[in-house]
N, C-alpha and C positions, 0 to 999 in steps of 0.2 A: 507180397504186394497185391497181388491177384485176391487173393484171400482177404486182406482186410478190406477190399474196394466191394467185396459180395456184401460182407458184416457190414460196412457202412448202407451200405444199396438197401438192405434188408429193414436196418435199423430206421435209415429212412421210411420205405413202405409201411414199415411196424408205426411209427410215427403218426405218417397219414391218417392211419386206422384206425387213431383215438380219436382223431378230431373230426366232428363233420363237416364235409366241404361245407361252402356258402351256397345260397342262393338255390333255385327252383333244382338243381340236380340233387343237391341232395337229399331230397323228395322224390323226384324220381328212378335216382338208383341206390337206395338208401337200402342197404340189409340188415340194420339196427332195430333189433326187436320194439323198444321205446320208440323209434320213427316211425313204426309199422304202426305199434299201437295208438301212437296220437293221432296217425292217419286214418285210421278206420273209425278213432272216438269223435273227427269233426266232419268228415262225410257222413255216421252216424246220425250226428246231430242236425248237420245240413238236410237230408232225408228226412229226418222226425219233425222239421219245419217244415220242409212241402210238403209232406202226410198232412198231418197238420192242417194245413190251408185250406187241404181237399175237403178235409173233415169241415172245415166251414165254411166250404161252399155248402154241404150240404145241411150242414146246422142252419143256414141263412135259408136254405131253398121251404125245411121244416118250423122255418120260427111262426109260419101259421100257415092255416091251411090252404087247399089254392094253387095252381101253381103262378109264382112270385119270379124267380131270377132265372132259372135256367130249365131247358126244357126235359122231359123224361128220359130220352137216350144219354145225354150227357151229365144227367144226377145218375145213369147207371153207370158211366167210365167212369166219376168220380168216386163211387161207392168202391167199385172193381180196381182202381187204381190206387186211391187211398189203403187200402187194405194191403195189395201188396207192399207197397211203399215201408209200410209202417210194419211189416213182419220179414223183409226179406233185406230192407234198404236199412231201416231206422233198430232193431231191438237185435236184430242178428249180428250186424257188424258191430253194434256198440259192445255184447258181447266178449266177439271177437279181439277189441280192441283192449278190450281191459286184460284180456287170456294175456295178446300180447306182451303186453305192459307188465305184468306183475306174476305171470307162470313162472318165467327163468330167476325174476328174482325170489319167488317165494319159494321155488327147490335150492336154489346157489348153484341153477345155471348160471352160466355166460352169455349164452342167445338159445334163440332159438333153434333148433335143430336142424334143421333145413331151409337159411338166411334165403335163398333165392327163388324157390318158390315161396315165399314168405312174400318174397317183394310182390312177385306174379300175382297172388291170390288175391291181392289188395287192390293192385291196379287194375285187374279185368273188369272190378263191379262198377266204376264210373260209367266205363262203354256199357253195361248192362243195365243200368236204369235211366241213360242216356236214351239207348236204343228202347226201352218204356216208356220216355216220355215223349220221347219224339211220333210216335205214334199218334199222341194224342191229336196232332195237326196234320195225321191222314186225312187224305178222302174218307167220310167214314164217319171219322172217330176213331179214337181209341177203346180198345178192349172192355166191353161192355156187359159180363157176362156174372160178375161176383168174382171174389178174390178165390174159391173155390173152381171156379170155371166149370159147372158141369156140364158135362153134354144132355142133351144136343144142343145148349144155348151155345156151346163152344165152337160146335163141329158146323151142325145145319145153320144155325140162327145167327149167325156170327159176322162179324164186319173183317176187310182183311188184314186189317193189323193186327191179325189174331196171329199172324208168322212173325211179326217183328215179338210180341208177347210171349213166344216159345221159344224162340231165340235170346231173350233179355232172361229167361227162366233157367234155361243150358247156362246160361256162363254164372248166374247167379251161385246156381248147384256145384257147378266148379268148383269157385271159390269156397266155398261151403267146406267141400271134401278134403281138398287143398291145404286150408285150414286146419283142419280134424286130424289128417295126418300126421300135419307140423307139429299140434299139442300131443298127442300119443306117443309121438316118438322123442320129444323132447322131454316128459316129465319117464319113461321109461330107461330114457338113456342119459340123460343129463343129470340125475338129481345127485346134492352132494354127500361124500362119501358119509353112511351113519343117518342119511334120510330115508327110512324106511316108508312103505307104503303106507303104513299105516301111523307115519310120523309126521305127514305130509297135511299140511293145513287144506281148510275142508272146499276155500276156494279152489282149490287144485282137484281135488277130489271130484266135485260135481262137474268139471269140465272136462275131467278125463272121460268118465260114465258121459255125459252130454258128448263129446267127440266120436264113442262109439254108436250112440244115435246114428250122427247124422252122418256116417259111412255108411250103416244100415241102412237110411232111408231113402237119402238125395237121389241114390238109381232108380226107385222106388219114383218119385215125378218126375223125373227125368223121362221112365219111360210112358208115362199118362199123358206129359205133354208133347211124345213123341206121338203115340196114337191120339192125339188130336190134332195135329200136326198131318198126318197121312190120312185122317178120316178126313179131314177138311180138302185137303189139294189134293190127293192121290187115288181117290176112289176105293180106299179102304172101308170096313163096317166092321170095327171092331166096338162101336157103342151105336150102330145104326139099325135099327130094328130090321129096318126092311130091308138090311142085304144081310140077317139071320144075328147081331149083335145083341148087345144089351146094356141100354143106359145105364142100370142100374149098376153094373160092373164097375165104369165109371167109378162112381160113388165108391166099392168098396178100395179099389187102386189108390185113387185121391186120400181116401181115410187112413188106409193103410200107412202111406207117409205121412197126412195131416194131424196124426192124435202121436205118434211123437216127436212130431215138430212143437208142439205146444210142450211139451216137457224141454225140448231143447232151448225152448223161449224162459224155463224157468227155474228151472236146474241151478246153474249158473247163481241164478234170482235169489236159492238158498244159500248157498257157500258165500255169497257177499255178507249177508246178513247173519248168517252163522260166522261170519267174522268180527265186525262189526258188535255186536250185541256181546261178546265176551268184553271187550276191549272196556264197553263203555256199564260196564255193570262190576269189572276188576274182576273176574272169576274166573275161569277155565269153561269150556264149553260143557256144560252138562251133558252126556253119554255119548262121547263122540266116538266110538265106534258104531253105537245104534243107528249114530246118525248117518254115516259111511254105508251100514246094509239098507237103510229106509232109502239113502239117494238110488243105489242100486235095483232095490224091489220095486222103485218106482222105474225106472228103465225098462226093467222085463214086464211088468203090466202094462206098462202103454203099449206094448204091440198085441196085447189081446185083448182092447177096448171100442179099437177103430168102430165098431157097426154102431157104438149109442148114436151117432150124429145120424142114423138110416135110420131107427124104431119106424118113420111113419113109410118105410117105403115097401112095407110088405113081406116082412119077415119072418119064418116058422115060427112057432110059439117057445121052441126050445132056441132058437136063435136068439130072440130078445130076453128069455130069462138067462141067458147064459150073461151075456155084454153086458145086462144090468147087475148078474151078483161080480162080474168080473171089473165094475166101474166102482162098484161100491166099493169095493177091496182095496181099490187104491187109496181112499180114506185113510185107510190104517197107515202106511206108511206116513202117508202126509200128517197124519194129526200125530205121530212120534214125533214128528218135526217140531211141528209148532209146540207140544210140553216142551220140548227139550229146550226152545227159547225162553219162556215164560220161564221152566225153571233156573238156568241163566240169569236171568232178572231177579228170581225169588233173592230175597234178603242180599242181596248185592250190591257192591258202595257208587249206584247208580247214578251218571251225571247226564243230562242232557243237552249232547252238541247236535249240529245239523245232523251227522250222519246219523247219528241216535236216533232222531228223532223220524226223517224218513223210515228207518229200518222198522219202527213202533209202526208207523202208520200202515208200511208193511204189511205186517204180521198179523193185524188186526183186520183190514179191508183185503190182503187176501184171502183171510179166513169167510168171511163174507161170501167173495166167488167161490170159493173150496163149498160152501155151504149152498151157497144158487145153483152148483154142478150136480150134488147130491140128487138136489133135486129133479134138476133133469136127469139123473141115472134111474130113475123110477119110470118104465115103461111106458105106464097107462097115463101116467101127470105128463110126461115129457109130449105126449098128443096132442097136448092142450097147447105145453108152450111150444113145440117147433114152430120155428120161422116165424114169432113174437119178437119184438124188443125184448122180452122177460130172458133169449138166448143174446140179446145183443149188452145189454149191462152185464150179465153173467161172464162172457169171454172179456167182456174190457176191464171187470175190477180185476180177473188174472192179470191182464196183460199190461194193464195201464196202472194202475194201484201198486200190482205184482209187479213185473219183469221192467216197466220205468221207472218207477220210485226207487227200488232195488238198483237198478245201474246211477240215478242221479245221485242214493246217498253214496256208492260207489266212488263218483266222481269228488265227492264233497271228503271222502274219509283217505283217499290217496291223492288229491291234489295239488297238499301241499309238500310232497313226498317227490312229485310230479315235476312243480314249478321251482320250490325251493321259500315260495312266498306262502302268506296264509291271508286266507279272502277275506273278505267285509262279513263280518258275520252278522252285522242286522241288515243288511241286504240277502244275506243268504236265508233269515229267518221270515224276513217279509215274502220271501220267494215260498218257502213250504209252509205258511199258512195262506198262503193266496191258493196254491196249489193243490194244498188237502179239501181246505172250503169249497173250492169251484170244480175239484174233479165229481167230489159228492151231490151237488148242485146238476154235476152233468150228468151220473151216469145213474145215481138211484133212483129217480122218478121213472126211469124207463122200466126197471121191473113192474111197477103197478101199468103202466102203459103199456107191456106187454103182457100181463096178467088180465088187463082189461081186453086182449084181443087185438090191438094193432099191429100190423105184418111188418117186418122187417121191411128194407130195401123197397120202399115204396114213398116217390116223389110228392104224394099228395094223401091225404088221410081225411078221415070223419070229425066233425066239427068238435065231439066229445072227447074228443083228445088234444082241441089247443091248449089249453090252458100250461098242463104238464110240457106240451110241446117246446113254449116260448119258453117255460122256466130250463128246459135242458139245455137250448141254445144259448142262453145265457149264459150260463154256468161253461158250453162250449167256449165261447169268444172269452170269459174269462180267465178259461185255465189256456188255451192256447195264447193270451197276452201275456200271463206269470210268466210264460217260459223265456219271453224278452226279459227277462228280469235276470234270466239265469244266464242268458247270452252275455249282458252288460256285465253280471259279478265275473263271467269267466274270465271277457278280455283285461277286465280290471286287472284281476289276481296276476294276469301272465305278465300284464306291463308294469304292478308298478315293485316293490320291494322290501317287502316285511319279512324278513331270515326269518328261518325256523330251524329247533334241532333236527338232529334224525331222527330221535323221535319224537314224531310230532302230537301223538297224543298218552296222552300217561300212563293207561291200560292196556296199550299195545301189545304184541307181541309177536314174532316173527324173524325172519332173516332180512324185508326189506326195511327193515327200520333199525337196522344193525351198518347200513351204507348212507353214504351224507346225505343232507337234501339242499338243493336239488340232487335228484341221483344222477351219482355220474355217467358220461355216456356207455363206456364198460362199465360192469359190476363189478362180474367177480373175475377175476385173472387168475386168483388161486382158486378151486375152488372152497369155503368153509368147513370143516369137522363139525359134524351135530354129534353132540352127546347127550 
């Protein structure tokens, strides 16, 4: 009697633990890999709209010269705030969220490996860019110093919401590690029986190599913005000249995690697209092992790159020729990458869906940035452009071109995998031609505007630079309106009711496209046989 009333009890609780409860708890105490991941892909996106905005407060502040709408201290919070927003709030946890979403099922886990700090890691970053923006309405101002923070603009020169800024950076870093963890240990111990390492799709792959970044690094600013943190309120000089410190140290600390933090923004950026691009070309990935050691040779050179972003700051001669033959070298890897797409493509029964078609845009405009960076990897040239516009188009065709088009064709090629619906596609198409048009509009005139000698991060400029000026804000407010476009297609998609198979598109290939769609709330309860 006692016995069957446990098995009942059980069966019960087993019950419960298919279905998700209702309503706002089950968002907050949700350990469901797919609730983690839809959570961090619309805070993602909630982020990437108030990035966003910053960005055009300051597109409005430069649509001609003068100062117009806001005054110089707070075009430098927005500059300084935008930047984090948009690399710690909006392109990392979007990341994140895809890991979530589609790690467990692309091995034939069942969840994630560690459900509970899963939950944790997710829910600390709200209070952490909470506690960023709330700053903004100190006495003061908010943190005004560049998304890089150097000192002494951090330590001496600095307003005090430089503590709530070091504080919103800790727990960011947290969640960060937290994260890296969970994927490490879940594609090492999770995968199903006959998934070998090297049988593992390539999205899996660059996020495992991306996870060990960012346990490498995150202590790495963590402790930068601890000693700015103690130089500022404690009477520390560990970057204060005059109690024996040295700015420049700064500089290398911050680099030291800043140059593979930009790989961990793009990593990621390849394995979607090396997913993607087989599916829609019908072919197998052209040399996917090659492509597995180039993600990894990129991991271990980004940690011996950090000084190109120092060339002007006074560096031995064998210092700067080393960083430059050691920046150039990363090339190689990256450009194995990109044949190995193009060959993917070559004579392939090539169709062009949304996702396609981001992934193209891709491959092509990050080669561009891969191509702007070359250039800055050249010593004597990079004197000319540091702290030009010519370095601020450069990181944005990576990052914006690269690591967001890469996450939206993302969102567009597992959606309906996601919802179980399939979107508007000439809304989805009107969205990436508005998008490709106005990002180009916005960020390539600024090479020549920075080649002509305009300084970055500055409120007001020389009259021989409006013209270019107004044409990039333009192009600004236009690609940040597309993105309401993308807002409208998403809600549509969720609410209205277009079935689709499991597999949803016809070159696919995979384990998650082996489970219904929408995917159920568990996957796998057994796990799959790969053979």
């Amino acid at each position: 009697m006692k016995m069957s009333k446990v098995i009942e009890q059980d069966h019960h609780e087993h019950h419960d633990h298919h279905h998700p409860s209702g309503g706002i708890k089950r968002w907050l105490y949700t350990t469901n890999h797919k609730d983690i991941g839809t959570l961090y892909l619309w805070f993602a996106f909630i982020m990437f709209l108030i990035g966003g905005c910053m960005a055009l407060v300051i597109r409005a502040e430069l649509f001609q010269p003068g100062l117009q709408i806001v005054d110089p201290d707070f075009f430098n919070q927005m500059t300084t705030v935008h930047g984090l927003i948009m690399v710690f709030g909006a392109v990392m946890p979007a990341f994140t969220g895809l890991a979530n979403w589609m790690v467990p099922m692309m091995i034939g886990a069942p969840d994630m490996a560690l459900p509970r700090m899963n939950n944790w890691s997710f829910w600390i970053l709200p209070f952490a860019f909470f506690i960023l923006l709330m700053s903004l309405f100190m006495e003061g101002g908010g943190p005004n110093f560049g998304w890089t923070f150097y000192a002494p603009l951090s330590t001496t020169y600095s307003n005090d919401s430089t503590a709530l800024f070091v504080f919103s950076v800790h727990i960011m870093g947290m969640s960060s590690i937290m994260g890296a963890i969970n994927v490490i240990v879940t594609i090492f111990n999770l995968r199903a029986p006959g998934m070998t390492l090297m049988k593992m799709p390539l999205f899996v792959w660059t996020w495992l190599i991306t996870a060990f970044l960012l346990i490498a690094v995150m202590p790495v600013l963590a402790g930068a913005v601890t000693m700015v943190l103690t130089d500022k309120y404690f009477g520390t000089s560990f970057f204060n000249a005059a109690g024996g410190g040295d700015p420049v140290m700064f500089q290398h600390i911050f680099w030291f995690f800043g140059h593979p933090e930009v790989y961990i923004m793009i990593l990621p950026a390849f394995g979607i697209v090396s997913t993607i691009v087989p599916t829609f070309s019908r072919k197998r990935l052209f040399g996917y092992s090659s492509m597995v050691y180039a993600t990894a040779s990129i991991a271990l050179l980004s940690f011996v790159v950090w000084a190109h972003h120092m060339f002007t700051t006074g560096m031995p001669l064998f210092g700067e020729l080393f960083f430059m033959y050691c920046t150039m070298l990363i090339s190689v890897p990256t450009g194995v990458k990109v044949f190995n797409w193009v060959a993917t493509m070559w004579r392939g029964a090539m169709t062009f869906e949304i996702p396609m078609m981001f992934s193209i845009a891709f491959i092509i405009l990050f080669t561009i940035g891969g191509f702007s960076g070359l250039m800055l990897a050249i010593t004597p040239a990079d004197f000319q452009y540091h702290d030009t516009y010519f370095v601020v188009a450069h990181f944005h065709y990576v990052l914006v071109t690269g690591a967001i088009f890469s996450i939206i064709a993302a969102v567009y090629y597992w959606l309906p995998k996601w919802t179980g619906n399939m979107y508007d596609e000439g809304l989805a198409k009107l969205h990436f031609w508005c998008s490709l048009i106005s990002v180009n509009v916005l960020f390539f005139p600024m090479h020549f505007v920075g080649l002509a000698g305009m300084p970055r991060r500055i409120p007001d400029y020389a009259i021989q630079f409006a013209d270019f000026n107004a044409l990039i804000s333009v192009g600004a407010f236009a690609f940040g309106f597309s993105q309401l476009i993308f807002l409208y297609l998403l809600i549509k998609c969720i609410r209205e009711n277009h079935q689709v198979p499991a597999k949803v598109w016809e070159g696919a290939d995979g384990l998650e496209w082996e489970v219904p769609s929408p995917a159920p709330y568990h996957t796998f309860e057994k796990p799959p046989l790969i053979r």
